[in-house]
Backbone as a printed PyTorch tensor [residue, N CA C, xyz], in Angstrom:
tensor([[[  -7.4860, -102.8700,   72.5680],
         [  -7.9190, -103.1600,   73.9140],
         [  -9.1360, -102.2920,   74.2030]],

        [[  -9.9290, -103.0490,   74.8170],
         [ -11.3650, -102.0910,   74.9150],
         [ -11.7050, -101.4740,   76.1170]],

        [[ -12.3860, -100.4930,   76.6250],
         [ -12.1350, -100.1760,   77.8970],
         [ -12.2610, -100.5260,   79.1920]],

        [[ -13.2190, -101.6610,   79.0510],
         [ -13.7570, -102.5940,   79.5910],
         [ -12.6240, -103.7160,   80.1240]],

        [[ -11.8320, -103.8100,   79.4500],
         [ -10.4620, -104.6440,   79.6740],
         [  -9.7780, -103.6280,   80.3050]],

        [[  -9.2570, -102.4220,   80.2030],
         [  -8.8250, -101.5550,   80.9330],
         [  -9.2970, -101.0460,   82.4340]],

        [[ -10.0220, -100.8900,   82.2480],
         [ -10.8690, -100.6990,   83.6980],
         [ -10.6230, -101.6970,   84.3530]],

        [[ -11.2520, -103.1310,   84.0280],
         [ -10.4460, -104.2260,   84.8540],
         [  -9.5140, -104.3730,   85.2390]],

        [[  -8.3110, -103.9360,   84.2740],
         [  -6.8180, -103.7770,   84.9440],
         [  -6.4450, -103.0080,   85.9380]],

        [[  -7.0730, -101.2420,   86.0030],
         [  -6.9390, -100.5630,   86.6640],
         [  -7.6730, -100.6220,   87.9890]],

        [[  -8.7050, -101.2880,   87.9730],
         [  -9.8910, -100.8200,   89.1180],
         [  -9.5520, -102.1370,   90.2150]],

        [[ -10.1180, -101.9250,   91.6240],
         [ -10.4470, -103.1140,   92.1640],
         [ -11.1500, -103.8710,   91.6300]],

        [[ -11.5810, -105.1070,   92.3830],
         [ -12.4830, -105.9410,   91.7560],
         [ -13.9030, -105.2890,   92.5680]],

        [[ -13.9030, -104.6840,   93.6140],
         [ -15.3400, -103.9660,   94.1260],
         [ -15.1790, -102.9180,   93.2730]],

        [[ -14.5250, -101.6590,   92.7600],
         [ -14.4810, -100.5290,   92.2000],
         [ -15.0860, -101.4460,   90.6780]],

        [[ -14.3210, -101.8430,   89.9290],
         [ -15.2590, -102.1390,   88.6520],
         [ -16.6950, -103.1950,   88.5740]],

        [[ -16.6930, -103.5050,   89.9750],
         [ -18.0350, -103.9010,   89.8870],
         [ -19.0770, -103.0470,   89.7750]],

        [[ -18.6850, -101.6300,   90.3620],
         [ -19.6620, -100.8170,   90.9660],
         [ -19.6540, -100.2590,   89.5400]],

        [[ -18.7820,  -99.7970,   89.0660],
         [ -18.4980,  -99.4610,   87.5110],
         [ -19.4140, -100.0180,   86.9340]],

        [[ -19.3120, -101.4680,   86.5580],
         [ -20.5460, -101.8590,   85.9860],
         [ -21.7040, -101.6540,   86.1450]],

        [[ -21.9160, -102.0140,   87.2490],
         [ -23.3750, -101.9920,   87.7690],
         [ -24.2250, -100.4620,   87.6480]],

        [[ -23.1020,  -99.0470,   87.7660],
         [ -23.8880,  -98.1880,   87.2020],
         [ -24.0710,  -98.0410,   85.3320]],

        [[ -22.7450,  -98.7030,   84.8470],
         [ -23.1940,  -98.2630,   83.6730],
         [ -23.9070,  -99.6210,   82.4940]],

        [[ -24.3890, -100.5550,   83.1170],
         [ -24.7290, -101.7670,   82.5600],
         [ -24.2180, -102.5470,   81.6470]],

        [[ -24.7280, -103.8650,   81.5970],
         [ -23.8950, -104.9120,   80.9430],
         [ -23.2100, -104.8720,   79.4570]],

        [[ -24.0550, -103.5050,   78.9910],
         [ -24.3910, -103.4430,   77.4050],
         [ -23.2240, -102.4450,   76.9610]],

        [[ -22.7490, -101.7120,   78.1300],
         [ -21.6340, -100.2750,   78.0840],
         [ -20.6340, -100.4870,   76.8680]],

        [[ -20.4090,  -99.8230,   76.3140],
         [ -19.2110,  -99.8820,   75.1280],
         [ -19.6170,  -98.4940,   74.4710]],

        [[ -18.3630,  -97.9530,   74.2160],
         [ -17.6810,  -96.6110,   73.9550],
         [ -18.8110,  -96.2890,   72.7570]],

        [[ -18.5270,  -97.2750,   71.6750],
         [ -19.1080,  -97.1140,   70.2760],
         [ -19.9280,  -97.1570,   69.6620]],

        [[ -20.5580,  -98.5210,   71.3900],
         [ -22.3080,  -98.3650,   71.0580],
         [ -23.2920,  -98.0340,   72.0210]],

        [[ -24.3600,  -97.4070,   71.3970],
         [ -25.3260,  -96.8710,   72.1850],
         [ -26.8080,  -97.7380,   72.5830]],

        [[ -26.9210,  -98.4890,   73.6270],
         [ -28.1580,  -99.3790,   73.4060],
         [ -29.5390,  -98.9900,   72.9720]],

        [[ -30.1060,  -99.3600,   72.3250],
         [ -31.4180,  -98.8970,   71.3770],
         [ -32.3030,  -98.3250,   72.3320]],

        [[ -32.5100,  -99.0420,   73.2670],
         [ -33.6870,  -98.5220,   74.4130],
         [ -33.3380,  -96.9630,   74.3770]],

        [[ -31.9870,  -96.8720,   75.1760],
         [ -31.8680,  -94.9370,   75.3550],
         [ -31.2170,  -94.5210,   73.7460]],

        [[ -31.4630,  -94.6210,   73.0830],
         [ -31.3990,  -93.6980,   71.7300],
         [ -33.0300,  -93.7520,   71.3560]],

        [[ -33.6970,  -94.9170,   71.3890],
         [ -35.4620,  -94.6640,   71.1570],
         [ -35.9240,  -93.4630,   72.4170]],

        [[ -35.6830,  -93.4250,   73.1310],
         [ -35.9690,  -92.6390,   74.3120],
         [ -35.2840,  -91.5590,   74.2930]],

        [[ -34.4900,  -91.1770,   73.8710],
         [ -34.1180,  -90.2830,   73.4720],
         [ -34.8920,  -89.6410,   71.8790]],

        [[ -35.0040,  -90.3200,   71.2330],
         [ -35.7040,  -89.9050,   69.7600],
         [ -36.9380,  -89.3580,   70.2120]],

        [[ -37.4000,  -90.0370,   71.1330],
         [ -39.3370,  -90.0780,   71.4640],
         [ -39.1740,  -88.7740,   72.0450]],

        [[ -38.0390,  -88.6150,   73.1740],
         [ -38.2360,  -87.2310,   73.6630],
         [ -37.8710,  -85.7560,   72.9430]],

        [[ -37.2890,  -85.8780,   72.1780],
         [ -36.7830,  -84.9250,   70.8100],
         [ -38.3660,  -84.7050,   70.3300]],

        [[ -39.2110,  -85.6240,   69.8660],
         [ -40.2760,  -85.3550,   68.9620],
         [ -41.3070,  -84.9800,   69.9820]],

        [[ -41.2830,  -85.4830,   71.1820],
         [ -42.4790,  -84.6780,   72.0470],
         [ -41.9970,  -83.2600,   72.0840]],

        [[ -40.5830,  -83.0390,   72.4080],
         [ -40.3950,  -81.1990,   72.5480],
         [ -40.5810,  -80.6460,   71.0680]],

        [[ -40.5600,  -81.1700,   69.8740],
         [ -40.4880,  -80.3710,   69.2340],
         [ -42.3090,  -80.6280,   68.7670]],

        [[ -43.0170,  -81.2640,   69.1830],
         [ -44.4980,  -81.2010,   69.2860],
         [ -45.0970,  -80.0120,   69.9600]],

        [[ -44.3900,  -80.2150,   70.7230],
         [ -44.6920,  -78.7650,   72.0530],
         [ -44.5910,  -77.9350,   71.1870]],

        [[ -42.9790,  -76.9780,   70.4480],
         [ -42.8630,  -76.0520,   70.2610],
         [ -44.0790,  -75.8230,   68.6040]],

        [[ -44.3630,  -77.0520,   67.6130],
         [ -45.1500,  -76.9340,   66.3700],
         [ -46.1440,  -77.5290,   66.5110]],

        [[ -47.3480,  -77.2970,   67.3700],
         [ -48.4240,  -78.7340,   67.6660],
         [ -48.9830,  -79.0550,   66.0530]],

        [[ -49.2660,  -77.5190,   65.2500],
         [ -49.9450,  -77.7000,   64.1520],
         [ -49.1660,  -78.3430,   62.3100]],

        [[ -47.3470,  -78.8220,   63.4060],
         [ -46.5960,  -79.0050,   61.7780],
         [ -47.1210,  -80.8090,   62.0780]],

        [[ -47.0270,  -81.0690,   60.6230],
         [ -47.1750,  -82.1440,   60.2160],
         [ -46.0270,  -83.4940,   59.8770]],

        [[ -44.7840,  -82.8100,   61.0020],
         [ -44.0250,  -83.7850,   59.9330],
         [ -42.5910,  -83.9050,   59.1600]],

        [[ -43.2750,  -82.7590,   57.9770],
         [ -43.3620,  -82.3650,   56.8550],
         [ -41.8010,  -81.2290,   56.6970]],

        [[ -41.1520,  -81.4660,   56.0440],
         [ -39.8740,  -80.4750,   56.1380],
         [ -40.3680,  -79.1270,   55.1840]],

        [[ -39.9110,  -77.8920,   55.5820],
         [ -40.1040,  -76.7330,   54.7620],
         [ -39.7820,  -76.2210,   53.7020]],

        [[ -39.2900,  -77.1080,   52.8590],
         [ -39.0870,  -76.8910,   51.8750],
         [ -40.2330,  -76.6340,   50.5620]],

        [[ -41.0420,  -77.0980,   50.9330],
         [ -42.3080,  -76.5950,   49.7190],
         [ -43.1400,  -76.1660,   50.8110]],

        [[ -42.7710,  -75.3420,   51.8540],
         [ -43.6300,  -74.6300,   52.0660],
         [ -43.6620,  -73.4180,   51.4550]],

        [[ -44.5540,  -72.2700,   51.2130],
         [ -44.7640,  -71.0240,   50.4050],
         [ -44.5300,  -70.0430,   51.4260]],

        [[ -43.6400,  -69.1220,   51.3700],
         [ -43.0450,  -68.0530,   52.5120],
         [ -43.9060,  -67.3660,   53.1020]],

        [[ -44.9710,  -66.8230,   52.6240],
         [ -45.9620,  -66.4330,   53.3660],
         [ -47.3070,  -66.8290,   53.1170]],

        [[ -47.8100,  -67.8710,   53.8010],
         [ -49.2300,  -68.4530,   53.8460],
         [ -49.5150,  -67.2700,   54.5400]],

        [[ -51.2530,  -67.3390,   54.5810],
         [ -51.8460,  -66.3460,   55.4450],
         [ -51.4770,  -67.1530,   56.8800]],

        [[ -51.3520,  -68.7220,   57.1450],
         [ -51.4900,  -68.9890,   58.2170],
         [ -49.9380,  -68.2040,   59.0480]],

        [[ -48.9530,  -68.3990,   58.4440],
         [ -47.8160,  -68.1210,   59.0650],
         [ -47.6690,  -66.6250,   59.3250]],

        [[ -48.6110,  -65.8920,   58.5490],
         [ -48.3820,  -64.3910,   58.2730],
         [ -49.2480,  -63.8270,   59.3990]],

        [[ -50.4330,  -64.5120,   60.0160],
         [ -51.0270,  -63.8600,   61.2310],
         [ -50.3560,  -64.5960,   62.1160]],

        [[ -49.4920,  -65.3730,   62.6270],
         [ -48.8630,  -65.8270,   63.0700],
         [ -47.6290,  -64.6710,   64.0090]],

        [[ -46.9930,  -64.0010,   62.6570],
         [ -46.1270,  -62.6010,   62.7300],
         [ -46.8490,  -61.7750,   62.7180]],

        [[ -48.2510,  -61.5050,   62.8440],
         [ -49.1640,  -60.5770,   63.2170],
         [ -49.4700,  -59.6850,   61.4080]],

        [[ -48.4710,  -60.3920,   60.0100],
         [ -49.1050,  -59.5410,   59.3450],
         [ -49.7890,  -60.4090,   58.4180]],

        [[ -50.3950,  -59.0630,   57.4910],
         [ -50.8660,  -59.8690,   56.2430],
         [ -50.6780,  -60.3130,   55.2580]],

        [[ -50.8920,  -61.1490,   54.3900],
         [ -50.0550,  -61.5470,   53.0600],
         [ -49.5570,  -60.1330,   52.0060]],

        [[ -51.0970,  -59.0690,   52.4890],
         [ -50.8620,  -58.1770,   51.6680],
         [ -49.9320,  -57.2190,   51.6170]],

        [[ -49.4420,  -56.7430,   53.3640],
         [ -48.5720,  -56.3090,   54.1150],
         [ -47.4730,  -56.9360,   53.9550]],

        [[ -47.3180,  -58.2420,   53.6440],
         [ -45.8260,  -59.0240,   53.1310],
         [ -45.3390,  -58.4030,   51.6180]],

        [[ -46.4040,  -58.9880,   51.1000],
         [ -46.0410,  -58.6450,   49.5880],
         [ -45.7730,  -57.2120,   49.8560]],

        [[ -46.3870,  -56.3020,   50.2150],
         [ -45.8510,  -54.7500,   50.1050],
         [ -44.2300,  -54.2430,   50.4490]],

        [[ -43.7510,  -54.9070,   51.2880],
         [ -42.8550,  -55.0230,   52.3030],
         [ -41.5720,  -55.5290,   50.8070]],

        [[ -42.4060,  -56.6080,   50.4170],
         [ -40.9880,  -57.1180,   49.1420],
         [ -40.8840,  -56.1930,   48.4360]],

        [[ -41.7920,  -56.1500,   47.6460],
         [ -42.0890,  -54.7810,   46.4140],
         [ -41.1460,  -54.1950,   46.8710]],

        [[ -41.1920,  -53.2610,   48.3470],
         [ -40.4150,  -51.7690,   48.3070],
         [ -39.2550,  -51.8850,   48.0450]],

        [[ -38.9340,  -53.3070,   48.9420],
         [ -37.2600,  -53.6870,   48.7100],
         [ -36.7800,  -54.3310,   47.4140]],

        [[ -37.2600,  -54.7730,   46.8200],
         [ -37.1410,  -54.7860,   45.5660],
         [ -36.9260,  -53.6580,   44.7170]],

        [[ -38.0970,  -52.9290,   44.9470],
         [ -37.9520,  -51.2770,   44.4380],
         [ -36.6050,  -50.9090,   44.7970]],

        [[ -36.1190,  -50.5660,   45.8790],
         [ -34.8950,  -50.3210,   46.2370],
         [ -33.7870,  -50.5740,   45.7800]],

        [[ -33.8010,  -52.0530,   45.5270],
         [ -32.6600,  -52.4570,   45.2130],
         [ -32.7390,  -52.5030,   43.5910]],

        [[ -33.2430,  -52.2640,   42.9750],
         [ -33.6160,  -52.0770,   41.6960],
         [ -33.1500,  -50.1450,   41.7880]],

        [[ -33.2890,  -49.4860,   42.2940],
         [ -32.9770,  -47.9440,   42.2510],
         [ -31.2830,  -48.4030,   42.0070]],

        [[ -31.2140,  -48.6280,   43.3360],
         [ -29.6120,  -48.6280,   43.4040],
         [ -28.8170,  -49.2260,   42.6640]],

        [[ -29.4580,  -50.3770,   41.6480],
         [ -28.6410,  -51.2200,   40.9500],
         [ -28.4280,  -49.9240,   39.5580]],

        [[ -29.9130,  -49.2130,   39.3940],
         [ -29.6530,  -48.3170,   38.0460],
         [ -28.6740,  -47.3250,   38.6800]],

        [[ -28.7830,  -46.7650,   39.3910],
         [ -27.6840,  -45.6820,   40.0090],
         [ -26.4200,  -45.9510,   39.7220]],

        [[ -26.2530,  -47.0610,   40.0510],
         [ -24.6610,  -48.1460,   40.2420],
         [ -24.5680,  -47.9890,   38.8180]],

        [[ -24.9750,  -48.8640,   37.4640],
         [ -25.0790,  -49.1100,   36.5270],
         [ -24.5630,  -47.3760,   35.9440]],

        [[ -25.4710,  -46.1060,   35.9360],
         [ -25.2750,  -44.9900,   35.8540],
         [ -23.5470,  -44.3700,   35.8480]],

        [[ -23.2620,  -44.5820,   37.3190],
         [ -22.0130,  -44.4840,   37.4400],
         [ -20.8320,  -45.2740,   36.8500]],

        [[ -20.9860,  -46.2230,   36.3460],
         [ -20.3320,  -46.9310,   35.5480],
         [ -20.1700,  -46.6860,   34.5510]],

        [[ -21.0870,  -45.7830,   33.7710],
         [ -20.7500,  -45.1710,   32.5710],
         [ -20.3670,  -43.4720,   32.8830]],

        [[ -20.5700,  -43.3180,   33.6900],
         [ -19.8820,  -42.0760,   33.8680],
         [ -18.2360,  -42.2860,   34.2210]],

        [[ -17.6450,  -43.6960,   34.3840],
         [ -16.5260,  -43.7110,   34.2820],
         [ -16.1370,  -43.7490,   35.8160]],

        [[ -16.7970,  -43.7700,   36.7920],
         [ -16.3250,  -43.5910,   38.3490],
         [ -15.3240,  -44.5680,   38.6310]],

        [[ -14.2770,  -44.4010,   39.0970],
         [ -13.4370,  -45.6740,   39.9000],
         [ -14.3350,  -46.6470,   41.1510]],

        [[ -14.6730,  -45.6990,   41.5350],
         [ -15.2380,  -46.8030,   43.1030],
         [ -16.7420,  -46.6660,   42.6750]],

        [[ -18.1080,  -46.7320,   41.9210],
         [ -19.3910,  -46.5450,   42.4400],
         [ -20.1610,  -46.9130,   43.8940]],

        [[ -19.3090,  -47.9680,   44.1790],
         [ -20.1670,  -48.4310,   45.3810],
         [ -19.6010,  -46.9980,   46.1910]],

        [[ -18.5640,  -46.5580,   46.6100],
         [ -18.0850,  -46.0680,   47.3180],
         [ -19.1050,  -44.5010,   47.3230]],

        [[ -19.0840,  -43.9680,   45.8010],
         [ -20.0270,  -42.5740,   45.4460],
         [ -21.6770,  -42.7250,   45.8230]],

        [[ -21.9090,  -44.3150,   45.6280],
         [ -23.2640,  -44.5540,   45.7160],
         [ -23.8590,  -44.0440,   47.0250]],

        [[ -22.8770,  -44.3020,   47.7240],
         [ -23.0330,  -44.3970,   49.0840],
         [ -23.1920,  -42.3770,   49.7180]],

        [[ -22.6210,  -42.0160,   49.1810],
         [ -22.6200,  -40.1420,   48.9210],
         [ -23.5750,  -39.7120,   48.2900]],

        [[ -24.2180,  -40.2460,   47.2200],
         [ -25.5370,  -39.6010,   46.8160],
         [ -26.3730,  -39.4290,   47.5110]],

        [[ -27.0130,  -38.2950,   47.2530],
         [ -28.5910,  -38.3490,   47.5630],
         [ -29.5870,  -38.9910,   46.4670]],

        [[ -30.3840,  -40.0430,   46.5590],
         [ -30.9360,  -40.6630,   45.8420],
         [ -32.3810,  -40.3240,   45.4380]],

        [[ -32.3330,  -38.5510,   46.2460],
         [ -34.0560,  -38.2150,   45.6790],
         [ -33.9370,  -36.8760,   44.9510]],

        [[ -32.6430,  -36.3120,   44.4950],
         [ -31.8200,  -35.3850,   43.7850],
         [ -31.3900,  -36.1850,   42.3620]],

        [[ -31.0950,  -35.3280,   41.2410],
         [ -30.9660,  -35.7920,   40.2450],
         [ -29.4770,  -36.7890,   39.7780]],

        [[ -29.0960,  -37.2130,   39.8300],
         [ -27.8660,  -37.8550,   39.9570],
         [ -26.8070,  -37.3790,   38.8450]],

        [[ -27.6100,  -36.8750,   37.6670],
         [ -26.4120,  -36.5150,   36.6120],
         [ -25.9170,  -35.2530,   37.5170]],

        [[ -26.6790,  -34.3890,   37.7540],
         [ -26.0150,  -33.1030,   38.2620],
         [ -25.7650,  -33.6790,   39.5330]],

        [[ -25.9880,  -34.5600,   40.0590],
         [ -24.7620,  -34.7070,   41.3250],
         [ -23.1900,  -35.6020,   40.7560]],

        [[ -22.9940,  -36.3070,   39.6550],
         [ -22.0190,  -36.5900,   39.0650],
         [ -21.2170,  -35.4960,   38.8670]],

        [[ -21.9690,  -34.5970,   38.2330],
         [ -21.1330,  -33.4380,   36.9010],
         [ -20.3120,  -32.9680,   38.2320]],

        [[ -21.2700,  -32.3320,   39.3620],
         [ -20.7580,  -31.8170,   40.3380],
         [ -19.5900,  -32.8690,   41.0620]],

        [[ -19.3660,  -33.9100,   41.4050],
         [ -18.6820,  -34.5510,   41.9750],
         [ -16.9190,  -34.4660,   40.6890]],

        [[ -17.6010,  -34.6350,   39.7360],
         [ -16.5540,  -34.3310,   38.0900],
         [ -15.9550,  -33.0890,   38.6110]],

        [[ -16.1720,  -32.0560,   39.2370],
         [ -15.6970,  -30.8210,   39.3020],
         [ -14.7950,  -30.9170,   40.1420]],

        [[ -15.4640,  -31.2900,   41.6110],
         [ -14.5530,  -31.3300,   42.9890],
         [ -13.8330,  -32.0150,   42.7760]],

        [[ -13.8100,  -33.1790,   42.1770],
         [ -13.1360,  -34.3090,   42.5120],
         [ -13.1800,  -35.4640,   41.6510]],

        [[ -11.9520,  -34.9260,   40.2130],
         [ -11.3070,  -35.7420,   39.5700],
         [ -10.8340,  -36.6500,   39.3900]],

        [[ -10.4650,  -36.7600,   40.4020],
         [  -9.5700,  -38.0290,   40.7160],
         [ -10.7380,  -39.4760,   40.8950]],

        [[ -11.6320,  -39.4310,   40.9460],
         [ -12.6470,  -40.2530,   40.9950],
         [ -13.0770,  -40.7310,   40.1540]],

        [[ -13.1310,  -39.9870,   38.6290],
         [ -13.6620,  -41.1330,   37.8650],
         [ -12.3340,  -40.7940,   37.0530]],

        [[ -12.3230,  -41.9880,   35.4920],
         [ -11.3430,  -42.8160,   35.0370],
         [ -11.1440,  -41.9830,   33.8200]],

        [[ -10.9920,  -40.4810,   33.6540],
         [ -10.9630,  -39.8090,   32.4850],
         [  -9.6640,  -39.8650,   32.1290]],

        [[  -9.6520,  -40.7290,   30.9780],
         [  -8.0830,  -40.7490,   30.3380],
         [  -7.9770,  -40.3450,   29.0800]],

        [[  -7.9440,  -39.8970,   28.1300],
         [  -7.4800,  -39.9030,   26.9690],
         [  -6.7100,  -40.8340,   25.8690]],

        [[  -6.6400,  -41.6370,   25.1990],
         [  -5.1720,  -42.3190,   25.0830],
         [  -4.2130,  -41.5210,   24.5340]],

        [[  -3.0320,  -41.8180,   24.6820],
         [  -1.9070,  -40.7810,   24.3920],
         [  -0.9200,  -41.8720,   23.6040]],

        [[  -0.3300,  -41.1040,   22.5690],
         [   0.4920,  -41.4720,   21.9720],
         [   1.8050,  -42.5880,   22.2430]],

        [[   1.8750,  -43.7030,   21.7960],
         [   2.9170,  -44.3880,   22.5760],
         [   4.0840,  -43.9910,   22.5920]],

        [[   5.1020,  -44.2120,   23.1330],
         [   6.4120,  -43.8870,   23.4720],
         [   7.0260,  -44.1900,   22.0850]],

        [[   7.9150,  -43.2910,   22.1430],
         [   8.9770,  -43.2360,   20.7690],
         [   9.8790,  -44.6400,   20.7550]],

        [[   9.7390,  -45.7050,   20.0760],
         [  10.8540,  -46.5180,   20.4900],
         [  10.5570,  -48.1990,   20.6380]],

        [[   9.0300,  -47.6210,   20.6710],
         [   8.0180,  -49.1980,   21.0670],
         [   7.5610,  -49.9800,   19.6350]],

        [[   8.0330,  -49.6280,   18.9040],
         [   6.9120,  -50.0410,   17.6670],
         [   5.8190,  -50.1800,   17.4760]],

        [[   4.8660,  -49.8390,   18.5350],
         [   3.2370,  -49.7940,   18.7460],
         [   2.6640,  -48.6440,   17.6160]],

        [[   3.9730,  -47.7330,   16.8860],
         [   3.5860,  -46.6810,   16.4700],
         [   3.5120,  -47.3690,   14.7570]],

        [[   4.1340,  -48.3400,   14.3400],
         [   4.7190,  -48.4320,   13.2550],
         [   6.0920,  -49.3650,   13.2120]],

        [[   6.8070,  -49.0800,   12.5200],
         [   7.5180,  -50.1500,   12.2090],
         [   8.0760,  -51.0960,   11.5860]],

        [[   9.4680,  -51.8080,   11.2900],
         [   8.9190,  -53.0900,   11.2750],
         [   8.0130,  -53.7890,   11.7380]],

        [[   7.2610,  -55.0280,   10.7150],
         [   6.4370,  -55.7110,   11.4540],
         [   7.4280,  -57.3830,   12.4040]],

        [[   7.0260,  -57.7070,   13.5830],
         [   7.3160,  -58.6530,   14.0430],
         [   7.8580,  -59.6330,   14.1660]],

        [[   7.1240,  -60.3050,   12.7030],
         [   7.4330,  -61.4910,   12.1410],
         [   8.2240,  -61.0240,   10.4430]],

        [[   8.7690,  -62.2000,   10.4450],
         [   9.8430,  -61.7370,    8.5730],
         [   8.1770,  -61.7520,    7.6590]],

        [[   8.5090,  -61.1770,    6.9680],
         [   7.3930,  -61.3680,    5.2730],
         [   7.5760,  -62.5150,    4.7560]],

        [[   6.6720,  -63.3560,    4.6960],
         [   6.4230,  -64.9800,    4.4150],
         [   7.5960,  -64.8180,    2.8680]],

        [[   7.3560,  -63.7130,    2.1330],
         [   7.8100,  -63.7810,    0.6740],
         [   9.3810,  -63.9220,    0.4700]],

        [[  10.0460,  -63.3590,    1.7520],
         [  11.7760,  -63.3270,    2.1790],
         [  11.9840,  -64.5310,    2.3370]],

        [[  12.9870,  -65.0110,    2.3100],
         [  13.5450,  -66.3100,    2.6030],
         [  14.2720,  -65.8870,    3.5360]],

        [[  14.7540,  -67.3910,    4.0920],
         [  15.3100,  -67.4280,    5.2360],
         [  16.4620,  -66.7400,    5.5900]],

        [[  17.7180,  -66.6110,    4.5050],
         [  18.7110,  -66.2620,    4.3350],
         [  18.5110,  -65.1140,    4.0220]],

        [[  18.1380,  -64.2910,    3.5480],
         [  17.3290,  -62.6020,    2.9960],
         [  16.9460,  -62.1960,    4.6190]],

        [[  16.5940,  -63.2470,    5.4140],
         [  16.2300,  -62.3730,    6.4120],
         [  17.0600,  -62.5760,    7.7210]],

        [[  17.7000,  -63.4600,    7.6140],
         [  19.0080,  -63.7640,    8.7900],
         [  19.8580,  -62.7960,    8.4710]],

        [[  20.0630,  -62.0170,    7.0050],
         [  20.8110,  -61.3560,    6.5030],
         [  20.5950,  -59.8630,    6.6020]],

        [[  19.1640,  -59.1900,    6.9750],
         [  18.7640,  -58.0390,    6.9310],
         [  18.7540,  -57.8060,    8.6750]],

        [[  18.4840,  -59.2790,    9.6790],
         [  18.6230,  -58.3260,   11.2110],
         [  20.5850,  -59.1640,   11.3970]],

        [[  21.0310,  -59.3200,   10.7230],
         [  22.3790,  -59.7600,   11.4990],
         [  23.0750,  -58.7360,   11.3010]],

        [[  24.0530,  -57.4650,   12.4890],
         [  24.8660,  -56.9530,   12.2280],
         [  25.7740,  -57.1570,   11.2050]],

        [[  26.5530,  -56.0210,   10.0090],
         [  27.3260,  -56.3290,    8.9860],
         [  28.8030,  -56.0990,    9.7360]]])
């Protein structure tokens, strides 16, 4: 049932006239008449004319991140951009070797120590020093001997010796 049939049921016959008459002959839930969706489109592209008089169009995807045009735009220069990446790049290139560093020094958390360094101090002697205070931080284990009892030490092996037969070896683990 469409709403249009509903309304009729519910409304007077002056109340859904007036109904109609504001929302026109064309009204339905699902569709939108072309006139106000073109008029609507036209007015979308005039505001967004306003806000880009000089875009073309054209979606940003092959645009290049910093043209000079867009870069005096943000008041800088291409050269002032590029400098700006570099450092952070630089940066994050420090911290990745730092990180990397601590990883072979065995640390449990690096991000966590990274974050405690001073990064314009030498870092081995801030490790060694952190090794002193505070052990518990990186992963110094030793391996230690396995438990008496495990066969990890020796043993029988696992599986029977291909060379035993079946009966030779049902016969050597079956209680006598």
């Amino acid at each position: 049932m469409s709403i249009r049939k509903i309304l009729k049921k519910a409304l007077t016959p002056e109340l859904f006239a007036q109904v109609e008459l504001e929302l026109g002959e064309d009204y339905d839930v699902a569709y939108v008449p072309q006139k106000r969706l073109s008029d609507v489109i036209k007015q979308r592209n005039e505001l967004r004319e306003q806000l880009n008089p000089d875009d073309d169009g054209e979606g940003d995807e092959d645009k290049a991140p910093a043209t000079p045009k867009t870069a005096k735009v943000k008041g800088l220069t291409p050269e002032e951009i590029q400098a700006k990446v570099d450092a952070e790049v630089a940066k994050v290139e420090q911290r990745y070797a730092v990180t990397e560093k601590l990883r072979e020094a065995k640390v449990r958390n690096p991000k966590l120590l990274l974050k405690e360094l001073d990064l314009t101090k030498d870092i081995d002697e801030q490790v060694a020093a952190w090794k002193l205070s505070d052990p518990y931080m990186f992963d110094i284990t030793t391996p230690a001997e396995p438990p008496a009892g495990t066969g990890k030490d020796g043993g029988k092996p696992a599986l029977p010796d291909s060379t035993m037969s079946d009966e030779d070896y049902y016969k050597s683990i079956m209680p006598k």
